[in-house]
PAMISE-982958 format. One record per residue: residue number from 1; x, y, z of N, C-alpha, C, CB in turn. Coordinates in Angstrom, 3 decimals. Glycine has a CB too. Layout:
N
<node><pos>NUM</pos><n_u>X</n_u><n_v>Y</n_v><n_w>Z</n_w><ca_u>X</ca_u><ca_v>Y</ca_v><ca_w>Z</ca_w><c_u>X</c_u><c_v>Y</c_v><c_w>Z</c_w><cb_u>X</cb_u><cb_v>Y</cb_v><cb_w>Z</cb_w></node>
...
//
This chain:
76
<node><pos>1</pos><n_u>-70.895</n_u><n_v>119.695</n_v><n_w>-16.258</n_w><ca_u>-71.686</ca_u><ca_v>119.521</ca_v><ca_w>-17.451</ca_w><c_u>-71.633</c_u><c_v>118.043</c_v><c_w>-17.863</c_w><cb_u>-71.179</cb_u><cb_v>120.447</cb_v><cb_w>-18.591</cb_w></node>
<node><pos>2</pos><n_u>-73.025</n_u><n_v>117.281</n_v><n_w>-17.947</n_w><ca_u>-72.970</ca_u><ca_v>115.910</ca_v><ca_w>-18.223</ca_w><c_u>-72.955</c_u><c_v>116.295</c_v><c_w>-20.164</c_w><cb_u>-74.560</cb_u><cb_v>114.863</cb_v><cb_w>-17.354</cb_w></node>
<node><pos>3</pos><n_u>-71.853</n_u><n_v>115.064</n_v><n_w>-20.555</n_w><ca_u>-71.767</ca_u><ca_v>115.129</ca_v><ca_w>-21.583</ca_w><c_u>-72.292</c_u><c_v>112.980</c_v><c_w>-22.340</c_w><cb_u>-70.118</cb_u><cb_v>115.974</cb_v><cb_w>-21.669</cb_w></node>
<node><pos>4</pos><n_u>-72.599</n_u><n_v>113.264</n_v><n_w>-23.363</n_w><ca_u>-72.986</ca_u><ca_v>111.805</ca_v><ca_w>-23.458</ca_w><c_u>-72.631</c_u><c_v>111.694</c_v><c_w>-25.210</c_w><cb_u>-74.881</cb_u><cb_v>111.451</cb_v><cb_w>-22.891</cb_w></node>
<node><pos>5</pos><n_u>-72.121</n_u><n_v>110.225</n_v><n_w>-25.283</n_w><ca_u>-71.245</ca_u><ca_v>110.243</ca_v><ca_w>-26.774</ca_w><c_u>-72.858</c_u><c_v>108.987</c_v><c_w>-27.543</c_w><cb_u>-68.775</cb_u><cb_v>109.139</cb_v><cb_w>-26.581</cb_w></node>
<node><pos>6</pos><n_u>-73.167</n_u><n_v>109.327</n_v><n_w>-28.822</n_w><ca_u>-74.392</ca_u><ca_v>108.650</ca_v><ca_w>-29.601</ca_w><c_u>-73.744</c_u><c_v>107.704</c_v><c_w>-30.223</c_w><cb_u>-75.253</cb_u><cb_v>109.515</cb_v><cb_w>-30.637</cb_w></node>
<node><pos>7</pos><n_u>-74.439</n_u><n_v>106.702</n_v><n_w>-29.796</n_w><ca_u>-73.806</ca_u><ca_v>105.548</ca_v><ca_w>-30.952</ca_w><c_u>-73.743</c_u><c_v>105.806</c_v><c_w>-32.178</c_w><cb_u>-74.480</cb_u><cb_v>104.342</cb_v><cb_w>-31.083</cb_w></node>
<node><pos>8</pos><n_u>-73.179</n_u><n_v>105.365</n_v><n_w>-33.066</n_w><ca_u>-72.973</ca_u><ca_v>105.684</ca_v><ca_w>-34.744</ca_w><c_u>-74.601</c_u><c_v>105.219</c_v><c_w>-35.405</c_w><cb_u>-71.398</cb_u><cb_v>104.446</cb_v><cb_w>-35.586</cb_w></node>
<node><pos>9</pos><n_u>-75.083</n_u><n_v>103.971</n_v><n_w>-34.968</n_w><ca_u>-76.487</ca_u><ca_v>103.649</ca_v><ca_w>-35.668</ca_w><c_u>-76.826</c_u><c_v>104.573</c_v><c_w>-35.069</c_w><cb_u>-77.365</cb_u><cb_v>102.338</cb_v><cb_w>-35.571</cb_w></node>
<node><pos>10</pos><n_u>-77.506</n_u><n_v>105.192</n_v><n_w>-34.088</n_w><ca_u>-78.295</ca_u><ca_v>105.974</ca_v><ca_w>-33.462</ca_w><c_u>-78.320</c_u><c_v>107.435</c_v><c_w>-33.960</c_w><cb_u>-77.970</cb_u><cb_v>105.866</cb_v><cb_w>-32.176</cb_w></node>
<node><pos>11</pos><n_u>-77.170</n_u><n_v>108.166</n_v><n_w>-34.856</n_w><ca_u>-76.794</ca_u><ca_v>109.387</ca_v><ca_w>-35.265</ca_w><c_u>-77.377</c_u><c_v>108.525</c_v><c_w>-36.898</c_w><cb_u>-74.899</cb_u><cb_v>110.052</cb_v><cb_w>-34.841</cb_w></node>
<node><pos>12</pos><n_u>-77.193</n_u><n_v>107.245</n_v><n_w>-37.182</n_w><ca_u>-77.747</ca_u><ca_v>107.398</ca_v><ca_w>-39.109</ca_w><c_u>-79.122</c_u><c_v>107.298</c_v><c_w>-38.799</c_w><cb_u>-77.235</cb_u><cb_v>105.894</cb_v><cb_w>-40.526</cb_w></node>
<node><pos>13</pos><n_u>-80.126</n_u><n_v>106.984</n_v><n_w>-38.114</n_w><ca_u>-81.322</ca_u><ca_v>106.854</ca_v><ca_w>-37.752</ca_w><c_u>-82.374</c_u><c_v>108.501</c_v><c_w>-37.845</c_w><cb_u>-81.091</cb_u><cb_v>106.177</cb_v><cb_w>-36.268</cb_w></node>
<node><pos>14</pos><n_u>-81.042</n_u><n_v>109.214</n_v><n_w>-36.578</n_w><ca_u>-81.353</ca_u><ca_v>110.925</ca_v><ca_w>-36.468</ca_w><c_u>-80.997</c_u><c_v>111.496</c_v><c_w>-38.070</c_w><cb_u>-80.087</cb_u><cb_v>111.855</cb_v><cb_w>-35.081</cb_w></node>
<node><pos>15</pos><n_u>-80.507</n_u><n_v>110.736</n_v><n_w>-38.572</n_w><ca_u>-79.655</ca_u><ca_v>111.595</ca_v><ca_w>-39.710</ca_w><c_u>-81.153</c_u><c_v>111.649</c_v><c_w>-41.185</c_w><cb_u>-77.659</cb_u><cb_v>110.330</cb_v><cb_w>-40.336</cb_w></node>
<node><pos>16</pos><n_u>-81.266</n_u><n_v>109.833</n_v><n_w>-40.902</n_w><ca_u>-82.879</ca_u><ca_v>109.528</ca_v><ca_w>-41.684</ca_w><c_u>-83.883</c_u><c_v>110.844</c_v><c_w>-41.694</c_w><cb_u>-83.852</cb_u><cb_v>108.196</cb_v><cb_w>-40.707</cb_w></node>
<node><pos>17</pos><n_u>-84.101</n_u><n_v>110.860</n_v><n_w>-40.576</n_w><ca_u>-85.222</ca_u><ca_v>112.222</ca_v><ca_w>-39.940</ca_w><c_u>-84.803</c_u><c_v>113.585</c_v><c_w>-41.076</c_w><cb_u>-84.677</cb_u><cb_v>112.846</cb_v><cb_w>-37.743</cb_w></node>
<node><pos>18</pos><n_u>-83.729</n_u><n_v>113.520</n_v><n_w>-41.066</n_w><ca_u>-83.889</ca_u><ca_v>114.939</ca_v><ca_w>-41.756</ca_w><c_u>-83.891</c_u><c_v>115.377</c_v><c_w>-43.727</c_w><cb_u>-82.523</cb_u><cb_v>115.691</cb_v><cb_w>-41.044</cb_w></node>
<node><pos>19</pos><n_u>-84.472</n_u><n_v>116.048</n_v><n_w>-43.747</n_w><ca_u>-84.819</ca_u><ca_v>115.783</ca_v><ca_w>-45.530</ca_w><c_u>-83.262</c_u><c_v>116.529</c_v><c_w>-46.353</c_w><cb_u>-86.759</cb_u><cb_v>117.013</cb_v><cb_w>-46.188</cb_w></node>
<node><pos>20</pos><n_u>-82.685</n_u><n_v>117.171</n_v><n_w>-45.450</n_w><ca_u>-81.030</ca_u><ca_v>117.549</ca_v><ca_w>-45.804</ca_w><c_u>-80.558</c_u><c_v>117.859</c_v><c_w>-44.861</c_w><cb_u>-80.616</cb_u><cb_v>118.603</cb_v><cb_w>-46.710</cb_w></node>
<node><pos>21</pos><n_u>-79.338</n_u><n_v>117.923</n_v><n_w>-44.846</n_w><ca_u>-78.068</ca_u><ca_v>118.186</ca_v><ca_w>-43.599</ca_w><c_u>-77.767</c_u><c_v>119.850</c_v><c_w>-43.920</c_w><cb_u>-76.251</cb_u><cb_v>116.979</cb_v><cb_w>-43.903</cb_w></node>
<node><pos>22</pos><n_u>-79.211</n_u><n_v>120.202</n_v><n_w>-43.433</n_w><ca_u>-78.497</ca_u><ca_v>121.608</ca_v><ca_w>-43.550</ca_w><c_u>-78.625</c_u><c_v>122.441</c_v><c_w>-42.355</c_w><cb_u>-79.058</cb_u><cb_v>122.444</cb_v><cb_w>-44.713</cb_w></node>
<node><pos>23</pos><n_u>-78.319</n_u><n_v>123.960</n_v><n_w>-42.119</n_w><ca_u>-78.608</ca_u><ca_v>124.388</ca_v><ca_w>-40.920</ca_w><c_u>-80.092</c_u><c_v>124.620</c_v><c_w>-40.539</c_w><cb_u>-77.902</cb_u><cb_v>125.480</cb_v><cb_w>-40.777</cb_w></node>
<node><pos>24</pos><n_u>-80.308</n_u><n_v>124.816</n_v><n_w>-41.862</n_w><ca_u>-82.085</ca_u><ca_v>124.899</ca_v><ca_w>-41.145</ca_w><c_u>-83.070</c_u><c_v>123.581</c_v><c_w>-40.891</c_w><cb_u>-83.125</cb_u><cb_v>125.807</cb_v><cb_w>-42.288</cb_w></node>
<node><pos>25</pos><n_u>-82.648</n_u><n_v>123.276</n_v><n_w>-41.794</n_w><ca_u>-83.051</ca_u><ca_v>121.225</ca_v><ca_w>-41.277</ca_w><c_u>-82.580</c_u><c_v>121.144</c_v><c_w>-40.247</c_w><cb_u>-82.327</cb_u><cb_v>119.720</cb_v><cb_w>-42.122</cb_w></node>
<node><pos>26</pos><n_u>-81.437</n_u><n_v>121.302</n_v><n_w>-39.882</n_w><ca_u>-81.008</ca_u><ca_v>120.801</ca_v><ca_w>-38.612</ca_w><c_u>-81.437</c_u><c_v>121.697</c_v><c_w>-37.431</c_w><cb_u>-79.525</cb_u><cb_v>120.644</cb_v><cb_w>-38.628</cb_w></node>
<node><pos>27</pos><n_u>-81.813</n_u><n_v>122.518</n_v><n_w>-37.280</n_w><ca_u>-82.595</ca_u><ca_v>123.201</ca_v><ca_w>-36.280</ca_w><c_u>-84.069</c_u><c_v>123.015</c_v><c_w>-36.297</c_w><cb_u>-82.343</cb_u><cb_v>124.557</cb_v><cb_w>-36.374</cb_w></node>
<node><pos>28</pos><n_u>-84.487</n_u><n_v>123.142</n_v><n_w>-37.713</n_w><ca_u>-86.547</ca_u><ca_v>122.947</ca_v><ca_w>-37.607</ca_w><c_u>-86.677</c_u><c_v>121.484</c_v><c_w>-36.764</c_w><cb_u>-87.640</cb_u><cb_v>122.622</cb_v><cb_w>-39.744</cb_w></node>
<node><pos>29</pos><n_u>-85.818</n_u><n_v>120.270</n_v><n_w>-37.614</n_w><ca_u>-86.337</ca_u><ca_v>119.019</ca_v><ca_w>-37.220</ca_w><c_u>-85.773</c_u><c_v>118.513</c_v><c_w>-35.722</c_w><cb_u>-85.960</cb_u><cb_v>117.999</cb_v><cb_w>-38.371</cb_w></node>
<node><pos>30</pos><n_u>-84.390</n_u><n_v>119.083</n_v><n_w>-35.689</n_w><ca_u>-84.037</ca_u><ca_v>118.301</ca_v><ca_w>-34.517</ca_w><c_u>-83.390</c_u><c_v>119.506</c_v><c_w>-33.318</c_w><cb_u>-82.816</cb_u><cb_v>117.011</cb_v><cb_w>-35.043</cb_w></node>
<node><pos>31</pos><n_u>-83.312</n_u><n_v>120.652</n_v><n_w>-33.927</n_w><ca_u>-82.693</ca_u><ca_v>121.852</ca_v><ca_w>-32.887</ca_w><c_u>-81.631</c_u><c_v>121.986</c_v><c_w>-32.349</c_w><cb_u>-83.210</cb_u><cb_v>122.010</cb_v><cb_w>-31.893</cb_w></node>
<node><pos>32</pos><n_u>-81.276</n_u><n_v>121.322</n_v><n_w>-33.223</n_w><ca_u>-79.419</ca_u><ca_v>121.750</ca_v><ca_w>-32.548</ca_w><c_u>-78.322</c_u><c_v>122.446</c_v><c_w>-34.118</c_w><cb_u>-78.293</cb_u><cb_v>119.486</cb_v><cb_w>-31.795</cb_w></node>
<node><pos>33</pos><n_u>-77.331</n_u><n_v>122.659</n_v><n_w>-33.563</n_w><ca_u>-76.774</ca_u><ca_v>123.410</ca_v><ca_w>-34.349</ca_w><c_u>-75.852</c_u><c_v>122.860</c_v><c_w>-35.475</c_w><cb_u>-76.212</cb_u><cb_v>124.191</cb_v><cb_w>-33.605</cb_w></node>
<node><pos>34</pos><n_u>-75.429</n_u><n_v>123.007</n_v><n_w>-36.458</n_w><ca_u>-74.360</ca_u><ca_v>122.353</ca_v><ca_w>-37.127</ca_w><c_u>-73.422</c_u><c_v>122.087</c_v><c_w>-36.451</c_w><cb_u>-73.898</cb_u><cb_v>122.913</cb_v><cb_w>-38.065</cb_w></node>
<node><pos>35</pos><n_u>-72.356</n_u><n_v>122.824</n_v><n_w>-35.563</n_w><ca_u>-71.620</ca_u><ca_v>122.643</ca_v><ca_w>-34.578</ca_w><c_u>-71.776</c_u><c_v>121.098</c_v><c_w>-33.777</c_w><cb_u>-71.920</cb_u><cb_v>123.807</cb_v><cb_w>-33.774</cb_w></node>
<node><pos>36</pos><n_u>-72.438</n_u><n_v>121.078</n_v><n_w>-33.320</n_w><ca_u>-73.799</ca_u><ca_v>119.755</ca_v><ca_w>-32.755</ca_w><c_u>-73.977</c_u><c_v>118.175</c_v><c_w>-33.828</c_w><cb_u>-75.822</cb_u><cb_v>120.767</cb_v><cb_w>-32.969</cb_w></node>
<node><pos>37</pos><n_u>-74.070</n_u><n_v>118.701</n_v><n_w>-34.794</n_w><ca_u>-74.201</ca_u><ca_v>117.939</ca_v><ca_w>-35.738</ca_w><c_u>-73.694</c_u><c_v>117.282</c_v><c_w>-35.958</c_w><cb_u>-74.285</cb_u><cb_v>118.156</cb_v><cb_w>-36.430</cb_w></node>
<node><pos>38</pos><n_u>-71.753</n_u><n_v>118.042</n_v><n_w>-36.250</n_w><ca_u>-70.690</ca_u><ca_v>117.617</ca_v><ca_w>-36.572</ca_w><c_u>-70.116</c_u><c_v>116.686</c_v><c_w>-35.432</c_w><cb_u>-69.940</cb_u><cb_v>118.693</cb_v><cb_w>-36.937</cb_w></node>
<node><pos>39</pos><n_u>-70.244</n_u><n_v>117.228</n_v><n_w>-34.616</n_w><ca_u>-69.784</ca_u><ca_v>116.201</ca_v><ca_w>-33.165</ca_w><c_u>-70.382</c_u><c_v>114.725</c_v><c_w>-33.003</c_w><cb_u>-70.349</cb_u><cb_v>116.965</cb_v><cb_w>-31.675</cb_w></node>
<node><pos>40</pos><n_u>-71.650</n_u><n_v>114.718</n_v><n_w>-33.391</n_w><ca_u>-72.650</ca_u><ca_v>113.774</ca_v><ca_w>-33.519</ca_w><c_u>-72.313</c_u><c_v>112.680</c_v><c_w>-34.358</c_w><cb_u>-73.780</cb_u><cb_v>114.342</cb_v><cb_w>-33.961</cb_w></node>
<node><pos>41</pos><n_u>-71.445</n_u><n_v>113.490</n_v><n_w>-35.745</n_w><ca_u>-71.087</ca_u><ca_v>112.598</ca_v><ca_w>-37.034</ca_w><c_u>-69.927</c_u><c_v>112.467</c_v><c_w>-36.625</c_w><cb_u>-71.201</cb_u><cb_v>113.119</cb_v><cb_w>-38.563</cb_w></node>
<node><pos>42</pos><n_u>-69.177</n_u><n_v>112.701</n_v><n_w>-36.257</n_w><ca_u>-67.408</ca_u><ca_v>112.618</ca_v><ca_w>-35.950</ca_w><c_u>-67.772</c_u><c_v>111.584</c_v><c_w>-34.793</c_w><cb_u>-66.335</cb_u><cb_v>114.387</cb_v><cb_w>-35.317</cb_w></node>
<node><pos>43</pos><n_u>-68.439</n_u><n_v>111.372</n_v><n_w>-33.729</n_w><ca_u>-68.428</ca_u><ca_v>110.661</ca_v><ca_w>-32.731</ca_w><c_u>-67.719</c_u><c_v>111.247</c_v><c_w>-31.846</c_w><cb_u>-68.098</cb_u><cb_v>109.534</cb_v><cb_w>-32.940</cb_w></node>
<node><pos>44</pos><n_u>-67.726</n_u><n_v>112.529</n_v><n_w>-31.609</n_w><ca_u>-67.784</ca_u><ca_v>113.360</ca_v><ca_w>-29.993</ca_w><c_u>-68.852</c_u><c_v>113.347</c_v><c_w>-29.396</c_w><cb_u>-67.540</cb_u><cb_v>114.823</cb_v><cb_w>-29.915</cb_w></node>
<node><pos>45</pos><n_u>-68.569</n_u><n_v>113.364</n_v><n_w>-28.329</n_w><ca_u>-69.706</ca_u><ca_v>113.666</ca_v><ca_w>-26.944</ca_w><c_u>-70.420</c_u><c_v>115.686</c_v><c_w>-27.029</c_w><cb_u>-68.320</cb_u><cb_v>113.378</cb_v><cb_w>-24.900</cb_w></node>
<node><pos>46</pos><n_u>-71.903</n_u><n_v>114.740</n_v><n_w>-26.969</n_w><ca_u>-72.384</ca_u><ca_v>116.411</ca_v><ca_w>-26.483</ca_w><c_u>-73.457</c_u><c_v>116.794</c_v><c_w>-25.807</c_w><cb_u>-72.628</cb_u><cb_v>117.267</cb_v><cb_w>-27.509</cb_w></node>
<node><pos>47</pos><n_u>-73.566</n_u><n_v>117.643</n_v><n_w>-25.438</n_w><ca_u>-74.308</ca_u><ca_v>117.718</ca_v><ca_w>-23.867</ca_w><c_u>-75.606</c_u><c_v>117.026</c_v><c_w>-23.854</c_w><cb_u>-74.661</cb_u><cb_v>119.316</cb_v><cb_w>-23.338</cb_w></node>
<node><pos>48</pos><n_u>-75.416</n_u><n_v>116.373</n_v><n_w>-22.638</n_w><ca_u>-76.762</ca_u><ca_v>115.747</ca_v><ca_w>-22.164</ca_w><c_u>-78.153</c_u><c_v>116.543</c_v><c_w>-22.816</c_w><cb_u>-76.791</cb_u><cb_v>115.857</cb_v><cb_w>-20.411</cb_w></node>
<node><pos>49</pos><n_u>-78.238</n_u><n_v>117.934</n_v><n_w>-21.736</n_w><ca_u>-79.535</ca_u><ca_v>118.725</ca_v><ca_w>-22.708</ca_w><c_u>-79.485</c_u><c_v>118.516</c_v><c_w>-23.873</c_w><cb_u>-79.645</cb_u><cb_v>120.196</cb_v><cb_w>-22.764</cb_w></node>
<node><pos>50</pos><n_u>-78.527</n_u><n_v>118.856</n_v><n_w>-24.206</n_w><ca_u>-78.811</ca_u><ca_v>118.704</ca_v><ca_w>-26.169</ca_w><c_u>-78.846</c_u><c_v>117.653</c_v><c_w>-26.254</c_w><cb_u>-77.759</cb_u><cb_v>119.161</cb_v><cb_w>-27.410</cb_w></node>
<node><pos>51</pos><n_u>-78.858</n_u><n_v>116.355</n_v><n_w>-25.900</n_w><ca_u>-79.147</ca_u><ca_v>115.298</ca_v><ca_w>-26.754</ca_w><c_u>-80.961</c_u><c_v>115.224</c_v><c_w>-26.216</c_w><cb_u>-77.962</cb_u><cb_v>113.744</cb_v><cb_w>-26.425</cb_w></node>
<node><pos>52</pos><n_u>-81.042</n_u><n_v>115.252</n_v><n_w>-24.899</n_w><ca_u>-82.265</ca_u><ca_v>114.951</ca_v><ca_w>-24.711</ca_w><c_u>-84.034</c_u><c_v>115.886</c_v><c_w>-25.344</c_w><cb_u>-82.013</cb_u><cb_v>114.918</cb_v><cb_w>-23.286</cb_w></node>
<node><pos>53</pos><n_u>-82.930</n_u><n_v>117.543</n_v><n_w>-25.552</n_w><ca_u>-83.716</ca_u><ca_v>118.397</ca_v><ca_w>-26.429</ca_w><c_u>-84.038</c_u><c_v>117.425</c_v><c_w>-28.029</c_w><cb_u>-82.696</cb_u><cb_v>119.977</cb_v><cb_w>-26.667</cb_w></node>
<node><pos>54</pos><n_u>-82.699</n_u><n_v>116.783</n_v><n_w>-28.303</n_w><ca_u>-82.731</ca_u><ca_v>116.258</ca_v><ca_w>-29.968</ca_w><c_u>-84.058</c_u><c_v>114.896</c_v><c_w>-29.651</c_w><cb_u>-80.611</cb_u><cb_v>115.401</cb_v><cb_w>-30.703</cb_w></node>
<node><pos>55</pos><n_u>-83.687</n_u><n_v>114.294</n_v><n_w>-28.699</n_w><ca_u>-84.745</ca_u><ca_v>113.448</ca_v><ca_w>-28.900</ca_w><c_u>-86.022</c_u><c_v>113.560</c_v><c_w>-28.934</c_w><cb_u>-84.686</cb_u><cb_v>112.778</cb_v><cb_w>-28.298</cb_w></node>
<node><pos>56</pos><n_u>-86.326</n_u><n_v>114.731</n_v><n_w>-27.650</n_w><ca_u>-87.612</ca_u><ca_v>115.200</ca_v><ca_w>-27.827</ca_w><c_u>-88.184</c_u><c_v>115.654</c_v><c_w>-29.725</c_w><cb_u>-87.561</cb_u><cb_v>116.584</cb_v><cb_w>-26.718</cb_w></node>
<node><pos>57</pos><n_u>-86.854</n_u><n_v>116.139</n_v><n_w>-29.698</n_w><ca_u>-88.045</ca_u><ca_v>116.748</ca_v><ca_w>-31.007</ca_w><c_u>-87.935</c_u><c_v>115.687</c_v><c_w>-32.346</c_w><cb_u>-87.497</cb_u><cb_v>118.682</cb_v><cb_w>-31.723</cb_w></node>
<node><pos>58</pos><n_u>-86.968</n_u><n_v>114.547</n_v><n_w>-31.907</n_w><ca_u>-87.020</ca_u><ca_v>113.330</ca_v><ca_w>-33.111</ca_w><c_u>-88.544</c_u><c_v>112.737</c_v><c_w>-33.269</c_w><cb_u>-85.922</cb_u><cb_v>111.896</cb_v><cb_w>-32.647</cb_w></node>
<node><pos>59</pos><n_u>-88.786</n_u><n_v>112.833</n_v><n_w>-32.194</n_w><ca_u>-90.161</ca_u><ca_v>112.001</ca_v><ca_w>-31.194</ca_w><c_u>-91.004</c_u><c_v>112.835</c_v><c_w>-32.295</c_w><cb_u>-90.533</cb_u><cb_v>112.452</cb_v><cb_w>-28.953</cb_w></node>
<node><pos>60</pos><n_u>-91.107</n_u><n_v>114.013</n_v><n_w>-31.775</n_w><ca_u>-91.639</ca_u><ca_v>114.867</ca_v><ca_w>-32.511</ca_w><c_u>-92.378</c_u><c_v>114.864</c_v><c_w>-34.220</c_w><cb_u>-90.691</cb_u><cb_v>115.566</cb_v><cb_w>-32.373</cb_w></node>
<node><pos>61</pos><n_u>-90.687</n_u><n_v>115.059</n_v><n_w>-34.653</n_w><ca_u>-91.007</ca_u><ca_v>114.577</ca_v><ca_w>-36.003</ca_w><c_u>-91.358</c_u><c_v>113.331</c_v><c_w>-36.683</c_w><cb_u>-90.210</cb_u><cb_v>114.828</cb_v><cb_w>-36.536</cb_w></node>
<node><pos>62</pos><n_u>-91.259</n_u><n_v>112.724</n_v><n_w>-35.898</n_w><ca_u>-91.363</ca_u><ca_v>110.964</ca_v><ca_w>-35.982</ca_w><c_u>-92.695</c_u><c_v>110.663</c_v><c_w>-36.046</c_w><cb_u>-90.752</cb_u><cb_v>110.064</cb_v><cb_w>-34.647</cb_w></node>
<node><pos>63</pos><n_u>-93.402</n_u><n_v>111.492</n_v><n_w>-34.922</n_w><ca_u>-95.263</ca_u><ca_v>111.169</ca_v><ca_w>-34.954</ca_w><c_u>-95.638</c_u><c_v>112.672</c_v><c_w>-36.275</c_w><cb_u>-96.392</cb_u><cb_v>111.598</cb_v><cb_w>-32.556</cb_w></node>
<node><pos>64</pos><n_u>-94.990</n_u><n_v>113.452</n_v><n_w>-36.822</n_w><ca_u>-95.147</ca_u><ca_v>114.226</ca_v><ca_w>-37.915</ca_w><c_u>-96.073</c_u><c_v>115.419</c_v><c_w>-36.979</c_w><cb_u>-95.917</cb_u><cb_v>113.345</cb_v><cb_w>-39.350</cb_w></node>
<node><pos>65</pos><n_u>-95.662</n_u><n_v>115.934</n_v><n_w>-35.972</n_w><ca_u>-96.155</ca_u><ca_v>117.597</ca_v><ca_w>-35.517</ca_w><c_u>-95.385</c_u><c_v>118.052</c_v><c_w>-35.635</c_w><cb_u>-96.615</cb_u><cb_v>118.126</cb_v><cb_w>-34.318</cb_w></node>
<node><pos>66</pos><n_u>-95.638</n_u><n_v>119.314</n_v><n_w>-35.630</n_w><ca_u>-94.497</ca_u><ca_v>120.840</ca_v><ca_w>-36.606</ca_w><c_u>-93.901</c_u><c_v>120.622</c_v><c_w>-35.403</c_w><cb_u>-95.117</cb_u><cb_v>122.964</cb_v><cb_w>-37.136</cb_w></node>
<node><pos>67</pos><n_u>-92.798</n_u><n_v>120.936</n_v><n_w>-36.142</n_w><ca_u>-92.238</ca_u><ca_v>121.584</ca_v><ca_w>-35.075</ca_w><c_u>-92.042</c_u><c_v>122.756</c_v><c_w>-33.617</c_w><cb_u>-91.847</cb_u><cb_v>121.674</cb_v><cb_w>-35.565</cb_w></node>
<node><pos>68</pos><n_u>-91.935</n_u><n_v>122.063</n_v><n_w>-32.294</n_w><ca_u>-92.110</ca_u><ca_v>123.809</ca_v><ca_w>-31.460</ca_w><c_u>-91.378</c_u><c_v>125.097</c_v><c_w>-32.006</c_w><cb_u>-91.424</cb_u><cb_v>123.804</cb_v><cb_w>-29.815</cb_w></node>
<node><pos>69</pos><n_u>-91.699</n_u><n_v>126.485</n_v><n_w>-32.064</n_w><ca_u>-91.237</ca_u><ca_v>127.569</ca_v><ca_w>-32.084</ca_w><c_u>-90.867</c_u><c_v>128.384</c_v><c_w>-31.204</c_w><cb_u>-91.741</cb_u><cb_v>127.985</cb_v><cb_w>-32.558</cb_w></node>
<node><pos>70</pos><n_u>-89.776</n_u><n_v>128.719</n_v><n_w>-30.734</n_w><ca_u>-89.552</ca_u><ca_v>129.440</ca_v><ca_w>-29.633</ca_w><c_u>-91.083</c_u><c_v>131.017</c_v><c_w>-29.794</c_w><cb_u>-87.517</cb_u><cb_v>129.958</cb_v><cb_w>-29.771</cb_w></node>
<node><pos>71</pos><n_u>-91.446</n_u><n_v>131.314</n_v><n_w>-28.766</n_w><ca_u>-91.450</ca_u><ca_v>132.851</ca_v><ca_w>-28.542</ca_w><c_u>-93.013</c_u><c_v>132.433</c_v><c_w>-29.712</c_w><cb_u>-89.613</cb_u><cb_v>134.157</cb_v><cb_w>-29.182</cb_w></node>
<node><pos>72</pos><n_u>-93.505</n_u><n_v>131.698</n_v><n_w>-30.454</n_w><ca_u>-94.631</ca_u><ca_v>131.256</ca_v><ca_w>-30.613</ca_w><c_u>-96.115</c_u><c_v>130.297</c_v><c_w>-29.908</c_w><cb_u>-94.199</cb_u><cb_v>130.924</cb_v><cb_w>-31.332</cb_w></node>
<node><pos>73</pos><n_u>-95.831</n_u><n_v>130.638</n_v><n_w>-29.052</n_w><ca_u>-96.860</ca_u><ca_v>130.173</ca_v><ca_w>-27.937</ca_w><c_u>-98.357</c_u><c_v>130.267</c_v><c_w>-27.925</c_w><cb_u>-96.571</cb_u><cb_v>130.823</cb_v><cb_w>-26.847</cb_w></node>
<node><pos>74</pos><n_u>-99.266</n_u><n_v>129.886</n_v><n_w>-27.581</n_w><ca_u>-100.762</ca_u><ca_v>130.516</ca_v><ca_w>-27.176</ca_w><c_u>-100.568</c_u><c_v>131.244</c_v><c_w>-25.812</c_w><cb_u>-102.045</cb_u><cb_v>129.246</cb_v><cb_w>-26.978</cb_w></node>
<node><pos>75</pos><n_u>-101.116</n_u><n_v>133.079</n_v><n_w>-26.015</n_w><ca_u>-100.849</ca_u><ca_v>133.680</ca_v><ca_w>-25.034</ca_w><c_u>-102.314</c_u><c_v>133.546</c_v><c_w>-24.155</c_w><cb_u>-100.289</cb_u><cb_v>135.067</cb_v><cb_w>-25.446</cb_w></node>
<node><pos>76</pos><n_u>-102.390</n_u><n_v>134.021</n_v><n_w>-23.000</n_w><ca_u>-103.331</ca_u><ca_v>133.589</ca_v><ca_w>-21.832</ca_w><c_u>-104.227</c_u><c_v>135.010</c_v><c_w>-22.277</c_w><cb_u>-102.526</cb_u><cb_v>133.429</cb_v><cb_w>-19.925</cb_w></node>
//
């Protein structure tokens, strides 16, 4: 499991993005978990996917589209 540690500016930047530090903020805007969060703010390492899931959806919120929804899709 690749693990990767966020610089401290780089976690107050992600931190900007969100309108509170809560669990549901922290899943709508960036999708990861409080668990996640805390590691992020403490300066532990955490998994590659999850960081690269968080960026995708910083990106995301950054150009202002909703957020993806799991299991909400356009069906064929």
């Amino acid at each position: 499991m690749n693990m990767v540690l966020v610089d401290p500016e780089q976690v107050y930047v992600i931190r900007k993005a969100l309108p509170a530090v809560t669990k549901v903020w922290l899943q709508e805007v960036l999708g990861v978990s409080e668990t996640t969060w805390r590691s992020l703010r403490d300066g532990r390492p955490i998994r590659q996917s999850t960081y690269d899931r968080l960026l995708a959806r910083l990106e995301r919120a950054e150009i202002g589209a909703p957020p993806a929804r799991a299991g909400h899709g356009a069906s064929a």
